[in-house]
C-alpha atoms as one frame of an Amber mdcrd trajectory, in Angstrom:
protein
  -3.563 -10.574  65.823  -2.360 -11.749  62.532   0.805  -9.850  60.585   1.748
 -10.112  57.185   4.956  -9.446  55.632   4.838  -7.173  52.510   8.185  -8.953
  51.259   7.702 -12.311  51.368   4.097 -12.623  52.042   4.558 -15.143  55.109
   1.183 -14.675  57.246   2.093 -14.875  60.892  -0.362 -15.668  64.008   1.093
 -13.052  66.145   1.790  -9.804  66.243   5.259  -9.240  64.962   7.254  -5.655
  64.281   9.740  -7.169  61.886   8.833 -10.673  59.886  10.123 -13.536  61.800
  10.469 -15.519  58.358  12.589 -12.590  56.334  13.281  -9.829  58.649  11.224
  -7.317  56.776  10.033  -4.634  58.055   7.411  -3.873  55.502   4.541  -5.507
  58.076   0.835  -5.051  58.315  -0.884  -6.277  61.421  -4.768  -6.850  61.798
  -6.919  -9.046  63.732  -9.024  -9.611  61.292  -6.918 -10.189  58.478  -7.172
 -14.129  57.769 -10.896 -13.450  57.003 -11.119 -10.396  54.623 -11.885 -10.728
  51.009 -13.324  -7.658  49.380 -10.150  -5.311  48.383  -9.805  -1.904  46.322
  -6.945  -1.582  44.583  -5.840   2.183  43.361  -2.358   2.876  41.342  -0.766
   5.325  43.101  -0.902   9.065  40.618  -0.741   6.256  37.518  -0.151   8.853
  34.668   2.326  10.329  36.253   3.892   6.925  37.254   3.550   5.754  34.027
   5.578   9.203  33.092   8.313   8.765  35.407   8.428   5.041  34.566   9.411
   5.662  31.027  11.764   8.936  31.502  13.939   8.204  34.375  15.190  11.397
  34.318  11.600  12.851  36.095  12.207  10.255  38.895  12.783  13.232  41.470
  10.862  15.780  39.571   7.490  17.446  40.166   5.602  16.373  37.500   1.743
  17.562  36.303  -0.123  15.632  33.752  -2.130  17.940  32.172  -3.361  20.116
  29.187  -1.135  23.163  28.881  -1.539  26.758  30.643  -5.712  26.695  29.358
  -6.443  23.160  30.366  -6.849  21.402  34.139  -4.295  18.737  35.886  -5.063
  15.188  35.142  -3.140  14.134  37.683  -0.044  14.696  39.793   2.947  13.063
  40.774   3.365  12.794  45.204   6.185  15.619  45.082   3.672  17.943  42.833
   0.823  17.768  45.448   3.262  18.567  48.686   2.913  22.059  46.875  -0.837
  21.858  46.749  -1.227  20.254  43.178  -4.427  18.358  42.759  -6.130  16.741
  39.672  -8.730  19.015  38.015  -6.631  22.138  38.883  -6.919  24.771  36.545
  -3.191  24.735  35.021  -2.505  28.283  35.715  -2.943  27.480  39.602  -1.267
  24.200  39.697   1.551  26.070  37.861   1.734  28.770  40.025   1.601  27.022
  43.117   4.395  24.660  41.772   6.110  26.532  38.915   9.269  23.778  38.578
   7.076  20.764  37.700   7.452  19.348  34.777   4.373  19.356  32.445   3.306
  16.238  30.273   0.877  15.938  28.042  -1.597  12.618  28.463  -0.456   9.704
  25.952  -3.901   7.600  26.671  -3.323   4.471  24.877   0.110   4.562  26.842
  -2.048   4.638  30.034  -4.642   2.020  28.761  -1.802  -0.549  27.939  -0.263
  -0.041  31.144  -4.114  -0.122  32.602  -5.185  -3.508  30.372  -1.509  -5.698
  31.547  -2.670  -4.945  35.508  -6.219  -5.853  34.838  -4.846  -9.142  33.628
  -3.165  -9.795  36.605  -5.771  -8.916  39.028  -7.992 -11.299  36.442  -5.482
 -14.075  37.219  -6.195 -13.966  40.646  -9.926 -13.419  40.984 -12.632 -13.571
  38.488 -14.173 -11.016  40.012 -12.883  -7.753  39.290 -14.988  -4.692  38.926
 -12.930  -1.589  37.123 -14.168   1.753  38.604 -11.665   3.725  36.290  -8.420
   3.436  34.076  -6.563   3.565  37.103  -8.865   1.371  40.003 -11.414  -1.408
  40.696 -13.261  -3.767  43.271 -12.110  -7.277  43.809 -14.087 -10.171  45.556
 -11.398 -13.018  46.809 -13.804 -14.618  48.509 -12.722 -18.992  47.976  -9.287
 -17.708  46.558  -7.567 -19.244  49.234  -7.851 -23.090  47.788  -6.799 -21.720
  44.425  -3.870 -20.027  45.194  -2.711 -21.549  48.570  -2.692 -18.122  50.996
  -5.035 -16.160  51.911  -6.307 -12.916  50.030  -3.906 -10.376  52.037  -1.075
 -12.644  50.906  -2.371 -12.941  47.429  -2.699  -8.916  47.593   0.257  -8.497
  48.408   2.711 -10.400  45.810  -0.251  -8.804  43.223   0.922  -5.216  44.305
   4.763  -6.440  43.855   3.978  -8.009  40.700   2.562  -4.454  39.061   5.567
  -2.887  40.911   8.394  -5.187  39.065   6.130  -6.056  35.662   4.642  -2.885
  34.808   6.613  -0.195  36.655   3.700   1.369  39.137   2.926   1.385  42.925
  -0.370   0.256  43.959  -2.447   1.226  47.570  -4.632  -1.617  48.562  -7.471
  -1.202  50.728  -8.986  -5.006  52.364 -12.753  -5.528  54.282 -15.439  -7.177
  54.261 -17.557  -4.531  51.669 -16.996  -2.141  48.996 -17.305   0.731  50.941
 -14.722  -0.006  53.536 -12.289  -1.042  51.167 -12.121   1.625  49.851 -11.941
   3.848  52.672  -8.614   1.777  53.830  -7.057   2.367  50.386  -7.303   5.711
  50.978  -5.764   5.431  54.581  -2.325   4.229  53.107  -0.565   6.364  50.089
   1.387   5.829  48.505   2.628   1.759  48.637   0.231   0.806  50.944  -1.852
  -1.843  52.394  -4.215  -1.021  55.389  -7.362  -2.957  56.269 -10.918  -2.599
  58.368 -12.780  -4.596  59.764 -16.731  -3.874  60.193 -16.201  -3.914  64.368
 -13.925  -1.042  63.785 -15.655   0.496  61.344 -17.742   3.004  63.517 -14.973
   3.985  65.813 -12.484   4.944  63.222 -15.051   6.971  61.084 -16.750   8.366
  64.063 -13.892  11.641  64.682 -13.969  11.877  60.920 -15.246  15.150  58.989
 -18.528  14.029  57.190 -16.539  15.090  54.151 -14.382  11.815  55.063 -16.965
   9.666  53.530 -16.399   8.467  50.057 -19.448   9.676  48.223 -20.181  12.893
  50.007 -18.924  15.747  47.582 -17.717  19.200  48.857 -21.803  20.296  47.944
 -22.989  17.672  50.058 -20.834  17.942  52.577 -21.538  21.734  52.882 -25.119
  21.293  52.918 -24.848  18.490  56.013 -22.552  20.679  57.976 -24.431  23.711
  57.580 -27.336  21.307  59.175 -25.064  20.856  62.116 -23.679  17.163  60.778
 -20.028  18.120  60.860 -18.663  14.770  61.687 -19.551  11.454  61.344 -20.211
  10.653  64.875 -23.110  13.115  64.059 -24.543  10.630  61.467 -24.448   7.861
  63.910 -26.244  10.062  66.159 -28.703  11.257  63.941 -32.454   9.625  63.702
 -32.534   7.776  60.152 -36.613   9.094  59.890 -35.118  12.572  60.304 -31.993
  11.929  57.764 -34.663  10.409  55.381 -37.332  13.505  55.793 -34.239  15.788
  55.355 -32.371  14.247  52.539 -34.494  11.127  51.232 -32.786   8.439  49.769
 -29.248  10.155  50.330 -30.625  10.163  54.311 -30.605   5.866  54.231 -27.073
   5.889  52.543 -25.576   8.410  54.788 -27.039   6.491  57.903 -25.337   3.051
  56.281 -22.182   4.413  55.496 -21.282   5.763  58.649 -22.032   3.011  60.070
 -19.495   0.590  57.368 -22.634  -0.871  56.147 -22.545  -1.794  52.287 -24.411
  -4.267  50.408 -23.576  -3.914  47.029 -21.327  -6.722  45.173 -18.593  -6.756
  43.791 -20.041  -6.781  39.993 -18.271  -7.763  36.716 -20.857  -6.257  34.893
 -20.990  -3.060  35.979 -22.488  -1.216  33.099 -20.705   2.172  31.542 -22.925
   5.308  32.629 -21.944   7.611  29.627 -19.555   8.414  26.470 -18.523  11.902
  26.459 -16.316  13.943  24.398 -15.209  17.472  25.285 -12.504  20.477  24.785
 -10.558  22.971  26.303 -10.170  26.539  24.345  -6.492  28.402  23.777  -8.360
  31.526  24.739 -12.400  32.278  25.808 -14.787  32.076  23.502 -18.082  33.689
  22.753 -19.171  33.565  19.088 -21.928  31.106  18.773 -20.746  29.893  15.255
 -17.633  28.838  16.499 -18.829  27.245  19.404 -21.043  25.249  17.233 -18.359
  24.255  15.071 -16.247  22.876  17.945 -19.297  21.024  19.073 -20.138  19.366
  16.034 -16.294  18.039  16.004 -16.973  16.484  19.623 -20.770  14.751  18.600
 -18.325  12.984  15.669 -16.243  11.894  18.969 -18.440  10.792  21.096 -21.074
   8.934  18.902 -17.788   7.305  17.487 -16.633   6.640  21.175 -20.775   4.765
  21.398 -20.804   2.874  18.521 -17.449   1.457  19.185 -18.906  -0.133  22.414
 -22.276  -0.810  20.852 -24.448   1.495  23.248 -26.899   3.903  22.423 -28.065
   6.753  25.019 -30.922   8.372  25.225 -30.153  11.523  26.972 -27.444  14.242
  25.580 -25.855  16.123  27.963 -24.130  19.505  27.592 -21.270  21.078  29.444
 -19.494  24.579  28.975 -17.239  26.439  31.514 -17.035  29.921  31.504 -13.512
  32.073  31.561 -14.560  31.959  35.744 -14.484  28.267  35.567 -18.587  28.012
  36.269 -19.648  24.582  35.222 -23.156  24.450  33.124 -25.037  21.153  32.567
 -27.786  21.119  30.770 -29.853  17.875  29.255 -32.260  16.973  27.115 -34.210
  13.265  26.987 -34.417  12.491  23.074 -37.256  10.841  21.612 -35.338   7.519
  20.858 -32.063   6.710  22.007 -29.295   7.289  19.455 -25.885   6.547  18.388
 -25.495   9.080  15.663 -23.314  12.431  15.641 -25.523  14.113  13.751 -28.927
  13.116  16.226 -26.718  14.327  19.079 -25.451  17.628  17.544 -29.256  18.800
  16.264 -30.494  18.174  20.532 -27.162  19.838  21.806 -26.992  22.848  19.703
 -30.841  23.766  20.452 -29.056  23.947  24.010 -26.264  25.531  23.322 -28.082
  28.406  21.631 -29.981  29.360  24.253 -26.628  29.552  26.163 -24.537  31.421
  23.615 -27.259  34.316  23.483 -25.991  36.250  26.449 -22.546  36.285  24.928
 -21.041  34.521  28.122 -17.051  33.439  27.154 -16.532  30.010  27.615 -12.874
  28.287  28.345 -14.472  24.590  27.327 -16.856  22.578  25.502 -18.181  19.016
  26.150 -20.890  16.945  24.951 -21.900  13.240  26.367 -24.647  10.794  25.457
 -26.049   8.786  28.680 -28.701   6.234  30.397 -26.734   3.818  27.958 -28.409
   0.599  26.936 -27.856  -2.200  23.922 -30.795  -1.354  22.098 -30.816  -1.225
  18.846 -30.851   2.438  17.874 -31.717   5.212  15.186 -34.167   2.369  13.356
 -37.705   4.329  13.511 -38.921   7.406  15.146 -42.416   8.756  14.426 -41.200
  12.332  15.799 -38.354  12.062  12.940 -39.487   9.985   9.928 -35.936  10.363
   8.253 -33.786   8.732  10.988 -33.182   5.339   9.347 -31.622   7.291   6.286
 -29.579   9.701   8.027 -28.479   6.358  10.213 -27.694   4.110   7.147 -25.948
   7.297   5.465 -23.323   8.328   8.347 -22.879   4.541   8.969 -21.656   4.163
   5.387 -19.710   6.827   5.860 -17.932   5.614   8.945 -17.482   2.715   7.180
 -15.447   4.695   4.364 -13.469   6.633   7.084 -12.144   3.582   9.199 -10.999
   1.970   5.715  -9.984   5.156   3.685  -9.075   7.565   6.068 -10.585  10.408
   8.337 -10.640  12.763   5.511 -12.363   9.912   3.107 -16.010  11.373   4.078
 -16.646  14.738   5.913 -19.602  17.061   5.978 -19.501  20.396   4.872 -19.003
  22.139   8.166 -16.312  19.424   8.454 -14.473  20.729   5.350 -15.246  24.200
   6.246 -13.406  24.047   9.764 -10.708  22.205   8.067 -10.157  24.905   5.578
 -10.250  27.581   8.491  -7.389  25.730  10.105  -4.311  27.781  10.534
């Protein structure tokens, strides 16, 4: 048994309730702890940290990060979600349920700042660092232990005290030997905390577990597994992997590895970006079709802007409304050539959004995304649409005039239009 003190990192080879070295009690004790290297590392309700962080008076609050009574929570502070808050909440409920907290509105580039400085310290200890979001990612410490002279718990855990004293948050930190079961122990420690798994222990302590337990299994999956009599995880191990496979193809092979702890994937630094999206939330429901249109011609500008800023093109445009009983639509179409431009994406998602808007359904939101992402070059030739090259070169020209003259310097007429409508 190996412990490690939290405070002054000193790795001990025996078990110890209090570091002999400092006296802390902040300990964590594992067996295999000396030879774990792949970690997930998850800031504890960051917006909201970064929130309380910069207003000390919300240090005790409830606080929701969120978009006003029409919008959905973002995230929650720990005290919020004791009352039942949880992120995507519809505001009305998370308000109701906790009608003290204290509502902020997201600052993003306040976020990514906070998000970039950590990055840069995780970078400084491995080179391999895989974000998953703003606010988590994969690390492989795997021959860190020469570099930095302690092993990767250690190294974990002055990281986690670094973020805490540089940059103001609290960190959980998951350690194993895969993806998978890292982050599975992240999630057993919240907030502050360190926990780690090792793949001998793996099947016994996700055996009692609801299948639901499983990272990756969503409430839809998990419904559909239990109502086939898989209501743990024990029942996975159980289970025949032909008969998973028949039953659920490839999802069958994954469930069988992951409740097992198996997990091959790497820890990748290139983990490519699956979409660029854009969408909005209405002050009240909506159901004329012009004015839907109008919104979603204002969200193509934002998310082809959002594409060509990272240089992708996508080649499938995805649509998403949600009615005034928060039903989620979807609803895709596969363009001819993969694009970058606002106005290729609004002419595919407005054929779909017509054929929604007919039955005079009132929405609450709007969003439109471009995905299956690549660096191709895009919008040069298209036999199905012989003027794409000039509609490219003329709304690059005219991004080039907005980013040097202003956002007003070149706008459509529908632009001006919705401008002019503006209260």
């Amino acid at each position: 048994m190996y412990t490690l003190c939290r405070e002054c990192y000193h790795m001990a080879d025996e078990a110890h309730d209090v570091c002999p070295q400092c006296a802390g009690r902040r300990v964590l004790q594992h067996p295999a702890l000396r030879s774990l290297t792949i970690a997930h590392m998850d800031c504890d309700a960051f917006f909201a940290a970064i929130e309380k962080r910069d207003n000390p008076d919300l240090k005790d609050k409830p606080v929701i990060v969120g978009g006003g009574q029409r919008g959905v929570v973002a995230t929650c502070c720990y005290i919020a979600r004791l009352y039942g808050v949880r992120s995507a909440m519809p505001m009305f409920k998370a308000l109701k349920a906790c009608p003290d907290a204290v509502v902020v509105r997201p600052n993003g580039d306040k976020y990514r700042e906070a998000a970039q400085q950590i990055r840069a310290k995780m970078g400084a200890l491995t080179p391999l660092v895989q974000p998953v979001s703003v606010d988590e990612a994969y690390m492989d410490l795997s021959g860190t232990e020469a570099v930095h002279g302690a092993p990767p718990a250690a190294s974990l855990a002055r990281l986690a005290a670094e973020i805490e004293r540089d940059i103001g948050v609290t960190v959980s930190i998951g350690l194993s030997v895969n993806k998978f079961l890292a982050k599975t122990a992240s999630e057993l420690d919240k907030p502050r905390g360190f926990a780690a798994i090792s793949v001998e222990e793996a099947e016994s302590l996700l055996g009692p577990k609801p299948i639901g337990f499983l990272h990756g299994v969503g409430p839809k999956l998990a419904a559909r597994l239990e109502s086939d009599g898989y209501d743990l995880v024990e029942d996975i191990h159980r289970a025949d992997v032909k008969t998973l496979i028949s039953r659920y193809g490839e999802t069958g092979m994954w469930l069988k590895q992951r409740a097992h702890g198996i997990d091959n994937r790497p820890v990748r630094i290139d983990e490519e970006r699956k979409s660029v999206s854009a969408e909005t939330t209405f002050n009240e429901d909506v159901s004329d079709a012009a004015w839907l249109e109008d919104q979603l011609w204002r969200l193509c500008v934002k998310t082809a802007d959002r594409a060509k800023k990272t240089g992708l093109d996508g080649g499938v445009v995805t649509l998403k409304l949600k009615t005034a009983d928060f039903r989620t639509l979807t609803r895709r179409v596969s363009l001819s050539e993969p694009t970058q431009l606002a106005q290729t994406v609004f002419r595919a998602a407005r054929v779909l959004l017509a054929k929604e808007t007919r039955a005079r359904v009132r929405y609450r939101l709007i969003g439109v995304g471009l995905s299956e992402l690549s660096d191709h070059k895009a919008d040069g030739a298209d036999l199905l649409d012989p003027l794409i090259a000039k509609r490219a070169a003329a709304e690059r020209a005219s991004d080039i005039a907005r980013e040097k003259f202003g956002t007003d310097a070149v706008i459509t007429g529908r632009a001006a239009r919705m401008k002019k409508l503006q209260p």
